[in-house]
C-alpha positions as CSV (number, residue, x, y, z in Angstrom):
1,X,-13.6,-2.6,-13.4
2,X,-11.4,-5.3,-13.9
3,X,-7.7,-6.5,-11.8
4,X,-5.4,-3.9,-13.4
5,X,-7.7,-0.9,-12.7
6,X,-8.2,-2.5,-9.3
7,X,-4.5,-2.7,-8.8
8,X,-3.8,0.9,-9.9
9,X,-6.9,2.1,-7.7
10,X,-5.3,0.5,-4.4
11,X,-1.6,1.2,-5.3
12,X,-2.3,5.2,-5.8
13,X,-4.6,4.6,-2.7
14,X,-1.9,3.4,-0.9
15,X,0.6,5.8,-2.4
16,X,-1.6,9.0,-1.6
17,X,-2.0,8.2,2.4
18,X,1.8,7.7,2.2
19,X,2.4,11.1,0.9
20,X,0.0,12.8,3.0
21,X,1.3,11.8,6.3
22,X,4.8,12.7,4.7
23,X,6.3,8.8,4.4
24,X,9.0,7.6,2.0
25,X,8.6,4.4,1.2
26,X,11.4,3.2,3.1
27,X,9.6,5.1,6.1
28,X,6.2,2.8,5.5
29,X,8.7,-0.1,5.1
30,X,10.1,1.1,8.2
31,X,6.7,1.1,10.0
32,X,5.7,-2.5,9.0
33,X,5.8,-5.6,10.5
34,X,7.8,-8.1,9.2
35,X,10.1,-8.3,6.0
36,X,9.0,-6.4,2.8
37,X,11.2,-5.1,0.6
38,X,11.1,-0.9,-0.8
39,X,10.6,-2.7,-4.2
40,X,7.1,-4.5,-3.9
41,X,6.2,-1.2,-2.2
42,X,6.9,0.8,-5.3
43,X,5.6,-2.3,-7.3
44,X,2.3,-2.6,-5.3
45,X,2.1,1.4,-5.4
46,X,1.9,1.7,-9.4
47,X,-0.8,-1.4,-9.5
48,X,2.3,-3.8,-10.9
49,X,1.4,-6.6,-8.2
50,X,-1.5,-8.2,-6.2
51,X,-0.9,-7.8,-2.7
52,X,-1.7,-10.1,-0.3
53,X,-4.5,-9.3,2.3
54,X,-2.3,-9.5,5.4
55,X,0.3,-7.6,3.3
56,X,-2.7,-4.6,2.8
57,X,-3.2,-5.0,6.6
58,X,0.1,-4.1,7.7
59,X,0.3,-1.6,5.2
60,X,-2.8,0.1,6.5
61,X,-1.2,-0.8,10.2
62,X,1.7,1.2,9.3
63,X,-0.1,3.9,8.0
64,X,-2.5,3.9,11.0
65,X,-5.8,3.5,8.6
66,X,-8.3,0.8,8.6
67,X,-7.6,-1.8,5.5
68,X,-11.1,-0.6,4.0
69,X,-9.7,2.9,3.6
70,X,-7.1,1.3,0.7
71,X,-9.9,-0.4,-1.3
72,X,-12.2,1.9,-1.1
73,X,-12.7,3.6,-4.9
């Protein structure tokens, strides 16, 4: 597998738990700590950017998952 299909794998990931506890991205954006912008959401959801690791944590903060539970594939 290499970065791209990585990328994709944790964006739709992340993008699936969003859906399924019924979150816009402004509502995870809302949830996080800290600044992010709605656009490197959407970027990190269709696997167009490398997120940090404490960016991945308080995504899976916000979504009230452990950070495992994004990179898991």
């Amino acid at each position: 597998m290499d970065k791209s299909d990585i990328l994709k794998s944790v964006g739709l990931k992340i993008k699936k738990l969003r859906e399924t506890k019924g979150l816009s991205q402004v509502d995870l954006v809302g949830k996080m700590q800290g600044n992010i912008d709605t656009t490197n959401i959407s970027r990190i959801e269709s696997g167009r950017t490398n997120p940090t690791l404490y960016t991945l944590y308080r995504i899976a903060e916000a979504l009230e998952v452990k950070v495992n539970d994004l990179i898991e594939y």
